[in-house]
C-alpha positions as CSV (number, residue, x, y, z in Angstrom):
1,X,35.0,-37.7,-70.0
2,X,35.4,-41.3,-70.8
3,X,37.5,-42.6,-68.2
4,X,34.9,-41.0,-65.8
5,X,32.2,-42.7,-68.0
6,X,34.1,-45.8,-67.3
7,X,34.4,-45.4,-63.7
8,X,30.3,-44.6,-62.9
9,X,29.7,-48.3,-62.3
10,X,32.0,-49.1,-60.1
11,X,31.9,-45.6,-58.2
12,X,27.6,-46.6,-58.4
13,X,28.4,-49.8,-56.6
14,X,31.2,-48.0,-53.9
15,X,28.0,-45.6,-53.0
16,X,25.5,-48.2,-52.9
17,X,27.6,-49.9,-50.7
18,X,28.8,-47.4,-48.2
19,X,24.7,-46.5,-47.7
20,X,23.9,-50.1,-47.3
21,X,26.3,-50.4,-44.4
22,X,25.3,-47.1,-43.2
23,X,21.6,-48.4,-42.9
24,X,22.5,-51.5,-41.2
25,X,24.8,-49.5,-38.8
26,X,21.9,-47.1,-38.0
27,X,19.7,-50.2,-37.6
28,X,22.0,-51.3,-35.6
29,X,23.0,-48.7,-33.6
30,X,18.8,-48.3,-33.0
31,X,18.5,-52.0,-31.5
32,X,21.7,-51.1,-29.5
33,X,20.2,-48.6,-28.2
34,X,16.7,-49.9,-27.8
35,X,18.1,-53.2,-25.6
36,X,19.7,-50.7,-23.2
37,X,16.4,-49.0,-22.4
38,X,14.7,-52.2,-21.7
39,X,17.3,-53.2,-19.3
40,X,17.6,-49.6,-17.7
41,X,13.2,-50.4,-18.0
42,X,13.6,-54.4,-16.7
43,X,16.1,-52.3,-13.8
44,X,13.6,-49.9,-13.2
45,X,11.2,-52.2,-12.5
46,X,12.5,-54.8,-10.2
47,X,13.9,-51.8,-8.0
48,X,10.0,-50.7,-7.9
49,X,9.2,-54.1,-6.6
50,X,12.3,-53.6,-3.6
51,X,11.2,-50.6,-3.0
52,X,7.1,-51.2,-2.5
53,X,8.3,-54.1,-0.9
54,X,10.5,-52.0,1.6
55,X,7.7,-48.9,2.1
56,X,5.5,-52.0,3.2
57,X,7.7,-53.2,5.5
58,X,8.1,-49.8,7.3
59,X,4.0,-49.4,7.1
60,X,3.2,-52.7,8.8
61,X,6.4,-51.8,11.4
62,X,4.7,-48.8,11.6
63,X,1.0,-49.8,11.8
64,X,2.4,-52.4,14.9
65,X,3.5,-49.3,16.9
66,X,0.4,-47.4,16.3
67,X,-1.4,-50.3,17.2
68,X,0.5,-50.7,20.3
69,X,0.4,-47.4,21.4
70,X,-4.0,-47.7,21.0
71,X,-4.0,-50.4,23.1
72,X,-1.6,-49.1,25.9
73,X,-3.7,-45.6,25.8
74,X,-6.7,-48.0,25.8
75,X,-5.6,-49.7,28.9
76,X,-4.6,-46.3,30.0
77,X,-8.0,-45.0,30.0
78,X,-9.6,-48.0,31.9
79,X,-11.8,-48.5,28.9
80,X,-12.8,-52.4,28.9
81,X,-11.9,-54.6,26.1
82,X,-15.2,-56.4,26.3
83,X,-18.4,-54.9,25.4
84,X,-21.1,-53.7,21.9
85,X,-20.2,-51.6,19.4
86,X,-17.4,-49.2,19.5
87,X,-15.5,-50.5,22.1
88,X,-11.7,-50.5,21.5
89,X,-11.5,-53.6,20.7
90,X,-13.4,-53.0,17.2
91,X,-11.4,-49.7,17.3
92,X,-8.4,-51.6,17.4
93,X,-9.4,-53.9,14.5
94,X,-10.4,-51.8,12.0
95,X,-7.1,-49.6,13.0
96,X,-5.6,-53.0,11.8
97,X,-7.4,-54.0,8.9
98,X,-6.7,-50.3,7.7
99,X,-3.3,-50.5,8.4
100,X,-3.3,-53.6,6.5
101,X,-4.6,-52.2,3.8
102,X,-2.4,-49.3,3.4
103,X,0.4,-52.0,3.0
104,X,-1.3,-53.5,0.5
105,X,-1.8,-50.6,-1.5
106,X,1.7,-50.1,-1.3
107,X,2.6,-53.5,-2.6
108,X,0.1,-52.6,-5.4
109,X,1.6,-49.3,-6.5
110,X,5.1,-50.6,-7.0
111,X,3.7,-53.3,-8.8
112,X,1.7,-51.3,-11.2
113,X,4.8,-49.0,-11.4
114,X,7.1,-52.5,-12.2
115,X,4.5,-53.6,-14.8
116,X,4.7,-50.4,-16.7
117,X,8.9,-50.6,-16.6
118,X,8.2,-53.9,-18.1
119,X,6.1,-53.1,-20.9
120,X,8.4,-49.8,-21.9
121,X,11.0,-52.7,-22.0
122,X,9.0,-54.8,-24.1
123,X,8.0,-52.4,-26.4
124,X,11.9,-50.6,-27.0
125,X,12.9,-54.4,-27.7
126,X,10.2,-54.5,-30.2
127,X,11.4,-50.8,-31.5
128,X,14.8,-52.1,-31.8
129,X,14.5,-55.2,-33.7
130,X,12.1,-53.1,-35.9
131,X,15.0,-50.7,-36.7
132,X,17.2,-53.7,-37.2
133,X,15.2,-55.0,-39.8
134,X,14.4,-51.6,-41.5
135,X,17.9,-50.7,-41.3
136,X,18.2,-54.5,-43.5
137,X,15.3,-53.3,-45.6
138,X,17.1,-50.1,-46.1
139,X,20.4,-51.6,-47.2
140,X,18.4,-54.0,-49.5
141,X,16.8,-51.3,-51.2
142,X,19.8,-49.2,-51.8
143,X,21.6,-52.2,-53.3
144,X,18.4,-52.7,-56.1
145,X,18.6,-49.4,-56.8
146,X,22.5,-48.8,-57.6
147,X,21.4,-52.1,-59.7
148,X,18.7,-50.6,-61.2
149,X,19.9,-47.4,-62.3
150,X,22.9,-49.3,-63.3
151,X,20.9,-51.4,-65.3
152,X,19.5,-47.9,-67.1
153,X,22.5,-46.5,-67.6
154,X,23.8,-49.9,-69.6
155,X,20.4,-50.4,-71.2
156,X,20.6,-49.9,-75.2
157,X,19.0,-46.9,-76.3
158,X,16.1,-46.7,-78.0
159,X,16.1,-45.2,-81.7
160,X,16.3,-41.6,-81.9
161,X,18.2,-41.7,-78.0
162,X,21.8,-43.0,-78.7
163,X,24.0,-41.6,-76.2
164,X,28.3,-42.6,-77.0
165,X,28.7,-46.0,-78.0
166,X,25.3,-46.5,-78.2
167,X,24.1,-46.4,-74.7
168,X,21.7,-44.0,-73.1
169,X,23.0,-41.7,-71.0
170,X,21.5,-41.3,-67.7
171,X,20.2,-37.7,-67.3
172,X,17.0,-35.9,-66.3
173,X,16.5,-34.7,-69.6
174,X,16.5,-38.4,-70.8
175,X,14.0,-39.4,-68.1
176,X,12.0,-36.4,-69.4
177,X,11.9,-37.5,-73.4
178,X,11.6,-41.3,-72.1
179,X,8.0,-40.0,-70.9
180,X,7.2,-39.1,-74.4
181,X,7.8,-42.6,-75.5
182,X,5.0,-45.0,-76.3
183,X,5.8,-48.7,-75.6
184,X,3.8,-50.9,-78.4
């Protein structure tokens, strides 16, 4: 038993060490990750944009041969151009300013779509140097803790608790009677 006695610091520090570079891996790994998404987000986005930017290319082409067609079935009809309300002409322009809008609205929905891409972007960057950190935090903590229960382990016992060679063995049952003792 005492050559295994002998070993529990250093086999305390081996374990304390393998989980604090298994945290920061994991944090890691998570901000790995994390940067991928934004870019696949950042991607996403940008091909939004081309393709709002394409649809309203092929509305406006579009709305030119409606509008074309209007005024050649206008002519067609031996309607006048020139005259009051609802004549083609004001037919023909609100036919265009609609037309017009419905580009615009396309333009608008690939931007709101981009803007969304960008802020999942922005906030799996955030995620990931958030798991970075905690990953740090993690590693930290496991560290302080191999030293603290080290430290327990080497601590002299108090009277009454003397484990071999005087130390205090680190056991449950010792947590347990170390509740019972009143510090003066």
């Amino acid at each position: 038993m005492a050559p295994l006695a002998a070993a529990a610091p250093y086999l305390m520090a081996a374990s304390a060490a393998m989980t604090a570079v298994s945290a920061i891996q994991q944090g890691n790994a998570a901000n790995s990750a994390a940067k991928y998404n934004a870019s696949v987000a950042n991607n996403n986005a940008v091909a939004a944009r081309q393709k709002a930017a394409s649809d309203a290319a092929r509305q406006e082409r579009e709305g030119r041969l409606r509008a074309g067609a209007n005024r050649a079935a206008s002519g067609a009809s031996g309607v006048g151009g020139v005259g009051g309300a609802g004549s083609p002409l004001d037919i023909l322009e609100a036919n265009a300013a609609q037309e017009e809008l419905d580009r615009l609205t396309i333009i608008h929905g690939g931007e709101v779509q981009a803007i969304g891409f960008e802020n999942t972007a922005r906030s799996e960057l955030a995620a990931g140097k958030a798991a970075k950190k905690a990953g740090m935090f993690k590693a930290g903590s496991s560290l302080l803790m191999a030293g603290a229960s080290y430290g327990a382990m080497a601590a002299p016992s108090p009277a009454g608790y003397a484990g071999a060679g005087g130390m205090v063995p680190y056991t449950s049952s010792y947590n347990a009677n170390m509740a019972n003792v009143k510090l003066v």
